[in-house]
Every structure is written in structure tokens, then in C-alpha cells.
N, C-alpha and C positions, 0 to 999 in steps of 0.2 A: 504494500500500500504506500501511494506516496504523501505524504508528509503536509498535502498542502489543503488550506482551503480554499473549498471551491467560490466562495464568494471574493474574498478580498486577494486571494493568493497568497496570502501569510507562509511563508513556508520555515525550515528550521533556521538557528542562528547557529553559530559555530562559535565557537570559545576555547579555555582550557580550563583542567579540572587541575586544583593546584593541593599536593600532598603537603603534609607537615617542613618537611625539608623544603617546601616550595619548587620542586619539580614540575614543567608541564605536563602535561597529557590530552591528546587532543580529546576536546567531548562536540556535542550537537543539544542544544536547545529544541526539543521537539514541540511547536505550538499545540495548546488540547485544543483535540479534534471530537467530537462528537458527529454518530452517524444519524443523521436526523433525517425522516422525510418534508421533501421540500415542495411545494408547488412553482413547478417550471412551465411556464406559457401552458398554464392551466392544466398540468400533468404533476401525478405525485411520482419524483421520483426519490431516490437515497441520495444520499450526497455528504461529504465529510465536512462541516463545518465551522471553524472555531467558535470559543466562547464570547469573543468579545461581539461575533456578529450575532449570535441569537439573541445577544444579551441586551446587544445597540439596536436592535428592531430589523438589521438589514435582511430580515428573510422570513419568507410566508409560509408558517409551518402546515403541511396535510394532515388532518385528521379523518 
């Protein structure tokens, strides 16, 4: 599955993960995705959506 939301395209960030001795190690910020059904030009379909879009109204959920 990839990583992204389907409304805004949020995808992961990249960073490092830093040990005691302050070592890098590379990591990835996965955004939460939630599979939500969605109404698409009036069809319900699935679709992976971040939280911040369900949260900020950008999407019309199918019941």
C-alpha cells in the first residue's frame, strides 16, 4: 500500500531516528491513513485518507 493520501497527497517524511550515543539511522514519518469510504462523483468508493482531511471536512463520507 502506498503511503499516500488520496485527497491532499500527504505522503511520508523522512528523518533520522537518533540512539543514546546520538547515532543516525534513517526512519520515514508515515502520515495516519484511514480507509474510509468516500463519495466520488457520486460513487462510494474506498480510499486511504489522512486524518487531518476527515477531520478538516475535505471529504464526503458514504454511508
Amino acid at each position: 500500500m502506498a503511503k499516500i493520501c488520496s485527497v491532499c497527497g500527504k505522503g511520508p517524511g523522512f528523518g533520522h531516528s537518533r540512539s543514546h550515543s546520538m547515532i543516525a539511522t534513517k526512519r520515514r514519518f508515515n502520515p495516519n491513513l484511514q480507509r474510509v469510504r468516500v463519495l466520488v462523483n457520486g460513487v462510494a468508493r474506498r480510499a486511504y485518507v489522512c486524518t487531518r482531511c476527515l477531520k478538516g471536512g475535505k471529504v464526503e463520507k458514504a454511508l
